[in-house]
TILODREN-53868 format. One record per atom (N, C-alpha, C): residue number from 0; atom name; y, z, x. Coordinates in pm, 1 decimal, decimal comma. Example, Ala and Ser with C-alpha at 12.3 -4.5 7.8 and 13.67 -1.06 7.14 Angstrom:
! TILODREN-53868
<r 0; "N"; <-569,0; 780,0; 1319,0>>
<r 0; "CA"; <-450,0; 780,0; 1230,0>>
<r 0; "C"; <-330,0; 780,0; 1320,0>>
<r 1; "N"; <-225,0; 708,0; 1285,0>>
<r 1; "CA"; <-106,0; 714,0; 1367,0>>
<r 1; "C"; <3,0; 787,0; 1290,0>>
! end
This chain:
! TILODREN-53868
<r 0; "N"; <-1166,3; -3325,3; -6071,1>>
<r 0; "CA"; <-1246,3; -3352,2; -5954,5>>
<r 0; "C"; <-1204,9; -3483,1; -5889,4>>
<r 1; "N"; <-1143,4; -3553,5; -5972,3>>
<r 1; "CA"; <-1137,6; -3751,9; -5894,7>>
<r 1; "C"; <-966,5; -3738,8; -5831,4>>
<r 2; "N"; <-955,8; -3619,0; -5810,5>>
<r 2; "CA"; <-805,1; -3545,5; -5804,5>>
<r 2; "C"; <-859,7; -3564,1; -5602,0>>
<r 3; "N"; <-918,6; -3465,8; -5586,9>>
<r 3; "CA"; <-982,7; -3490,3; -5452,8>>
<r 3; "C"; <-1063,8; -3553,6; -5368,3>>
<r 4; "N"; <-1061,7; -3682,7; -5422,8>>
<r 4; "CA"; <-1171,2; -3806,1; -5415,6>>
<r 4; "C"; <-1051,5; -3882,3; -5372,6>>
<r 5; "N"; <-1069,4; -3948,7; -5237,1>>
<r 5; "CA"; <-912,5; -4001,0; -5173,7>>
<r 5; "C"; <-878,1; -4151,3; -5240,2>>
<r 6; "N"; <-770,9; -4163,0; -5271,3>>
<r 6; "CA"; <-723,2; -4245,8; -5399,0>>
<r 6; "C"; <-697,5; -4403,7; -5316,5>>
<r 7; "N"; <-708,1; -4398,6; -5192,0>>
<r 7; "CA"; <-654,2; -4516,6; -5122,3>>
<r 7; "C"; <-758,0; -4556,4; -5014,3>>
<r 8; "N"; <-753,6; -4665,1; -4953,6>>
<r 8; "CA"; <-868,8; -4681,0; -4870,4>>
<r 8; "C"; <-865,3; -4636,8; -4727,1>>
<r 9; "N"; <-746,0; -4578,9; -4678,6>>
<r 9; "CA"; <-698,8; -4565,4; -4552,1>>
<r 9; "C"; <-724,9; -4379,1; -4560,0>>
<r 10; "N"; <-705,7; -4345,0; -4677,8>>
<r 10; "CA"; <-778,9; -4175,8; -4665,1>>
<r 10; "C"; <-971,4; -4142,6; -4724,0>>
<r 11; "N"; <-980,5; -4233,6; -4614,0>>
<r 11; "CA"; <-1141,7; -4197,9; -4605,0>>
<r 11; "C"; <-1200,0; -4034,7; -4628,3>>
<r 12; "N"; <-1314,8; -4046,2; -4682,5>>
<r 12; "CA"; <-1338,8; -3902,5; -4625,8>>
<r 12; "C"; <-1410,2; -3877,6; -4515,8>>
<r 13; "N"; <-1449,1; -3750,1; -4466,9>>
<r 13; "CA"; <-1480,1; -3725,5; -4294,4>>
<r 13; "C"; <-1616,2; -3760,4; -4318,0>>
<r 14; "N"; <-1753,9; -3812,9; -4256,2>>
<r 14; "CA"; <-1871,4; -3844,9; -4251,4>>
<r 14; "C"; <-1911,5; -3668,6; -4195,3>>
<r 15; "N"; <-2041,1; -3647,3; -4181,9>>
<r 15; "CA"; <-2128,9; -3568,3; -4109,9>>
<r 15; "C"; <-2124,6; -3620,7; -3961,7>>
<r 16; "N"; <-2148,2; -3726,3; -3959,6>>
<r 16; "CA"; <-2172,0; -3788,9; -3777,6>>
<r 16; "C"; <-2011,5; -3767,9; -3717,0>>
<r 17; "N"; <-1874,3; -3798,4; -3774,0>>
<r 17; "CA"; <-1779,3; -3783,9; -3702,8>>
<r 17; "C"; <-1771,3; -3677,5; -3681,4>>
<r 18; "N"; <-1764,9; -3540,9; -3787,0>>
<r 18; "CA"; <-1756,1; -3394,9; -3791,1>>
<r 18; "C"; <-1850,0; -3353,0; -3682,4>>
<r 19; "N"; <-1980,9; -3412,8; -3678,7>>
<r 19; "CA"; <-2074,7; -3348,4; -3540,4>>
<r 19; "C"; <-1990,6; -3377,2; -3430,5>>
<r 20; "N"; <-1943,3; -3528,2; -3417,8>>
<r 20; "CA"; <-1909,3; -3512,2; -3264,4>>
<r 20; "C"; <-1787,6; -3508,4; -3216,9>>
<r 21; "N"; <-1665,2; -3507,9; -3348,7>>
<r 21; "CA"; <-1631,8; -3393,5; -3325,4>>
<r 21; "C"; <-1609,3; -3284,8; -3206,2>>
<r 22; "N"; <-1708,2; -3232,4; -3334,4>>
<r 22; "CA"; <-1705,1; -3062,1; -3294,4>>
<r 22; "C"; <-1790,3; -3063,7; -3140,4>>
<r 23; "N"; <-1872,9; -3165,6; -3122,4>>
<r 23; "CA"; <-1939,4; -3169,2; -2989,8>>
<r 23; "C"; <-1827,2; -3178,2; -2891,6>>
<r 24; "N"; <-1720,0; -3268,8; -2919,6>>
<r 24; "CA"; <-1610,8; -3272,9; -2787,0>>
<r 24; "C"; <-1518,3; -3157,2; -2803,8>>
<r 25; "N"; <-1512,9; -3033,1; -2876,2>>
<r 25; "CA"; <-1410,5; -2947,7; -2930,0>>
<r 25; "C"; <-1485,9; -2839,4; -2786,6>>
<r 26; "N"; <-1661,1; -2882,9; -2865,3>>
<r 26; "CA"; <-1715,5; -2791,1; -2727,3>>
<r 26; "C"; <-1696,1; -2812,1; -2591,5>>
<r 27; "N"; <-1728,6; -2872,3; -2584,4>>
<r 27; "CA"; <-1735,6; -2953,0; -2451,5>>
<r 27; "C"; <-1643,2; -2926,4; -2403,2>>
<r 28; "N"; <-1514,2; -2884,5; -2429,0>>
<r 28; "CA"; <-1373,1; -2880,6; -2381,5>>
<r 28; "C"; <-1377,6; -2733,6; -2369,4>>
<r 29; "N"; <-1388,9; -2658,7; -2472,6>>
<r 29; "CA"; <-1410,5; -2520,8; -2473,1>>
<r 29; "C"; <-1511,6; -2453,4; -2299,7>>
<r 30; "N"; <-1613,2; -2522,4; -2317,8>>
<r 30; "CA"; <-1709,4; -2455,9; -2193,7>>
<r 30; "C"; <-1609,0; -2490,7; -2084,4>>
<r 31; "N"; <-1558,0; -2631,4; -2017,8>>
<r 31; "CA"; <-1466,4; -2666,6; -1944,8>>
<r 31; "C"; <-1370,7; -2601,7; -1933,7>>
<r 32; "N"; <-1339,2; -2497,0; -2047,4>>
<r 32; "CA"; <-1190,2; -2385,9; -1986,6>>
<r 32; "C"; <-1265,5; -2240,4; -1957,1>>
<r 33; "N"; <-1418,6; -2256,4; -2016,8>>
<r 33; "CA"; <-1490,8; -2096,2; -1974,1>>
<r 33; "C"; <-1462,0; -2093,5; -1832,9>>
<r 34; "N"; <-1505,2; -2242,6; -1758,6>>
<r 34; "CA"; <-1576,6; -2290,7; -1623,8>>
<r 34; "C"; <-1472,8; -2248,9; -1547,4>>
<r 35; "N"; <-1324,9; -2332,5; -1605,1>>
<r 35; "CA"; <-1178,3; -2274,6; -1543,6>>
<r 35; "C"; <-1169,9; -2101,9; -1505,1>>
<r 36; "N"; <-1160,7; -2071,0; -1598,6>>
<r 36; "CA"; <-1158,0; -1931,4; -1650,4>>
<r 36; "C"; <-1230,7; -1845,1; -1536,1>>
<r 37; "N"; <-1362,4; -1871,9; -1491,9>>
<r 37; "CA"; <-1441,1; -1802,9; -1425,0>>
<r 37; "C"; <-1422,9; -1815,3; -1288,0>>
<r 38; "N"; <-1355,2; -1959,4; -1227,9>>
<r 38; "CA"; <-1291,8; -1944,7; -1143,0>>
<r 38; "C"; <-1217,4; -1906,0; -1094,8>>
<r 39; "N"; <-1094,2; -1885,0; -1187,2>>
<r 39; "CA"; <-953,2; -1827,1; -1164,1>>
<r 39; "C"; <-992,3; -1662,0; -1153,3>>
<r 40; "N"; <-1114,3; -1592,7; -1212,4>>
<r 40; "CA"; <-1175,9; -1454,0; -1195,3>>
<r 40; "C"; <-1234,3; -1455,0; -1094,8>>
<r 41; "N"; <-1288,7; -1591,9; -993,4>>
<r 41; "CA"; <-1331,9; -1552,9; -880,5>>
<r 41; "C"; <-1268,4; -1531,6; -793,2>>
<r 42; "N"; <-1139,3; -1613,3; -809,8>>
<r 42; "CA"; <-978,8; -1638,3; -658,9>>
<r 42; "C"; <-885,6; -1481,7; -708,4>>
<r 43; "N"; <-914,3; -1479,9; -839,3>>
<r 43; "CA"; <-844,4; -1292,7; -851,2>>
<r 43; "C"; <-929,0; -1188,6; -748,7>>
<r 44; "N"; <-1065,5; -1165,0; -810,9>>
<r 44; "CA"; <-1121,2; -1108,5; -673,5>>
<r 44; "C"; <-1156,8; -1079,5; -535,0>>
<r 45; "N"; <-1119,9; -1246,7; -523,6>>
<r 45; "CA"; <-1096,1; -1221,2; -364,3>>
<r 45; "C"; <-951,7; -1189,6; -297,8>>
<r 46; "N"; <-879,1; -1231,1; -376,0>>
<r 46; "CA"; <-709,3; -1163,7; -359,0>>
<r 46; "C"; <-707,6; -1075,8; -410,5>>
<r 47; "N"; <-830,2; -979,4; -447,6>>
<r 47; "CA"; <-788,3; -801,0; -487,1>>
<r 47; "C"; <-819,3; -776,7; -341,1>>
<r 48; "N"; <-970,8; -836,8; -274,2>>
<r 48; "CA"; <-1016,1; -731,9; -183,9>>
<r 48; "C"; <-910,5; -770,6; -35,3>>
<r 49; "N"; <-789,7; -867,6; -39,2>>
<r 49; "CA"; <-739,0; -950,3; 53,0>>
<r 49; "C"; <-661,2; -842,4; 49,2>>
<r 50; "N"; <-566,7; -806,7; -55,7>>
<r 50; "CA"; <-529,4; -689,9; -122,4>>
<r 50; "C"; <-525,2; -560,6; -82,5>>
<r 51; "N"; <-673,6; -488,8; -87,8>>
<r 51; "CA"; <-707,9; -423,6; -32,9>>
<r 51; "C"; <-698,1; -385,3; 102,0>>
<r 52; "N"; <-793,4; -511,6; 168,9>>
<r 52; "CA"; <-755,9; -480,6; 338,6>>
<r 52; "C"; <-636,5; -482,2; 323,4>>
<r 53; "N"; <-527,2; -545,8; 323,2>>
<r 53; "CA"; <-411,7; -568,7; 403,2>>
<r 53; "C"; <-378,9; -407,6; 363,4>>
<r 54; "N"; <-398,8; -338,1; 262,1>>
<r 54; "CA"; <-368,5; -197,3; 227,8>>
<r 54; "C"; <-417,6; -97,0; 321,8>>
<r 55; "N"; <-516,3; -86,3; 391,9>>
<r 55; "CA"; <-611,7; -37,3; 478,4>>
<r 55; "C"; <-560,3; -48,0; 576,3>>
<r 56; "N"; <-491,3; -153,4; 633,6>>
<r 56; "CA"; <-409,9; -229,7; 730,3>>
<r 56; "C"; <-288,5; -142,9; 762,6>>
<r 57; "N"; <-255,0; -130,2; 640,2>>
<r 57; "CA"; <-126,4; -82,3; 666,9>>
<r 57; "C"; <-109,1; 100,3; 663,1>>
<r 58; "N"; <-198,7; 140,3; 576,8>>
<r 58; "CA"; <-264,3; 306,2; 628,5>>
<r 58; "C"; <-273,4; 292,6; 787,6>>
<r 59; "N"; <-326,7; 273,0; 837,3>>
<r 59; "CA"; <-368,4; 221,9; 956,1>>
<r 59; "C"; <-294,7; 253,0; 1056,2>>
<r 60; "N"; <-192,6; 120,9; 1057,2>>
<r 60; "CA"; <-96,9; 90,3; 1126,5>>
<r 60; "C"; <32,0; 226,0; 1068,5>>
<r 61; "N"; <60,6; 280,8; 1003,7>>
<r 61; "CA"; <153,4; 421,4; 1001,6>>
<r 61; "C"; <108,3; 525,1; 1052,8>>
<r 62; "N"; <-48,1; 544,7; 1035,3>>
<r 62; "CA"; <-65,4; 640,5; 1104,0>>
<r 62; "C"; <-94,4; 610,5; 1250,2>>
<r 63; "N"; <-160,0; 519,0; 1317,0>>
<r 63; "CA"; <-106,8; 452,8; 1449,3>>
<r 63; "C"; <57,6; 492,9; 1477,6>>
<r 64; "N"; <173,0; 412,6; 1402,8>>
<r 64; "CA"; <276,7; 442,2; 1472,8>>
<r 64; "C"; <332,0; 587,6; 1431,1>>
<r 65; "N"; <260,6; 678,3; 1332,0>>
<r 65; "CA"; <316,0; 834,2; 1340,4>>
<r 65; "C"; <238,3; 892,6; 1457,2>>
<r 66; "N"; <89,3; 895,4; 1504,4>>
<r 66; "CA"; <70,8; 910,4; 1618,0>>
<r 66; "C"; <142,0; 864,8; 1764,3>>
<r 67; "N"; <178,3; 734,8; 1756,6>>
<r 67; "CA"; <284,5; 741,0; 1893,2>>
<r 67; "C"; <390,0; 773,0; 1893,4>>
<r 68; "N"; <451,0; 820,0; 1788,3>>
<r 68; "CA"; <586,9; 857,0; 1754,5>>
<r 68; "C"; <540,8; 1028,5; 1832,3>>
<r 69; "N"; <456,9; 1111,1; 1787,7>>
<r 69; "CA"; <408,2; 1194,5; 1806,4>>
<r 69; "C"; <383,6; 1219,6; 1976,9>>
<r 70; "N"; <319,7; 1126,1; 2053,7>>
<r 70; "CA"; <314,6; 1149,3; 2151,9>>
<r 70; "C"; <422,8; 1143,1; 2227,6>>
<r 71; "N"; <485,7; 1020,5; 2186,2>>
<r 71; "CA"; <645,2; 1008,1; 2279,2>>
<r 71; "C"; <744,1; 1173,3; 2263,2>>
<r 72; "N"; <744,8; 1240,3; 2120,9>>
<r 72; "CA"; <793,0; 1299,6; 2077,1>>
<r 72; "C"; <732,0; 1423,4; 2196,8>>
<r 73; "N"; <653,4; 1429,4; 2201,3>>
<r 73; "CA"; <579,7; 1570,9; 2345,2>>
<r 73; "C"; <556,9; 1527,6; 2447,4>>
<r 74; "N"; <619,4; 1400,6; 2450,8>>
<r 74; "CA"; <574,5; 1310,3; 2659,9>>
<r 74; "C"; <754,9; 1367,0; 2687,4>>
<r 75; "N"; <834,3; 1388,3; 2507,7>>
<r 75; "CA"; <978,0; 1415,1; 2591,8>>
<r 75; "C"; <1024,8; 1535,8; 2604,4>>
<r 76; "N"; <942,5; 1651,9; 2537,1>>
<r 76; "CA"; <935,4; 1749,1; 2530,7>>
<r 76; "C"; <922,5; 1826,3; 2695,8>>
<r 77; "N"; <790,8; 1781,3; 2743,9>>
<r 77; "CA"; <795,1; 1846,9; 2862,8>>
<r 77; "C"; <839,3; 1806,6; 3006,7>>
! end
């Protein structure tokens, strides 16, 4: 047992109060990358629906220019 009992004065052992706070700043850091995290899921969602329109946009705009393709195509017809 005096095997793991630190033999020198510079290998202290850990207290309860350092281990609490610690682990209090381990948290603290942790919530600070949730906080990150939830942001970077908010700027994804709005560059899905940015995404989106511009997709809508572009349905859009082909069938716009297959319709004038269409009309030119029977304005040369007759």
């Amino acid at each position: 047992m005096m095997s793991h009992f630190p033999a020198r004065d510079v290998e202290e052992p850990v207290t309860k109060e350092f281990l609490r706070a610690e682990i209090a700043d381990v948290r603290s850091e942790i919530a600070e990358v949730r906080g990150n995290i939830n942001g970077v899921r908010g700027e994804i969602a709005g560059l899905r629906g940015e995404i989106n329109g511009l997709r809508h946009m572009m349905v859009m705009n082909a069938g716009l220019v297959a319709s004038v393709g269409a009309v030119i195509i029977a304005a040369i017809r007759l």
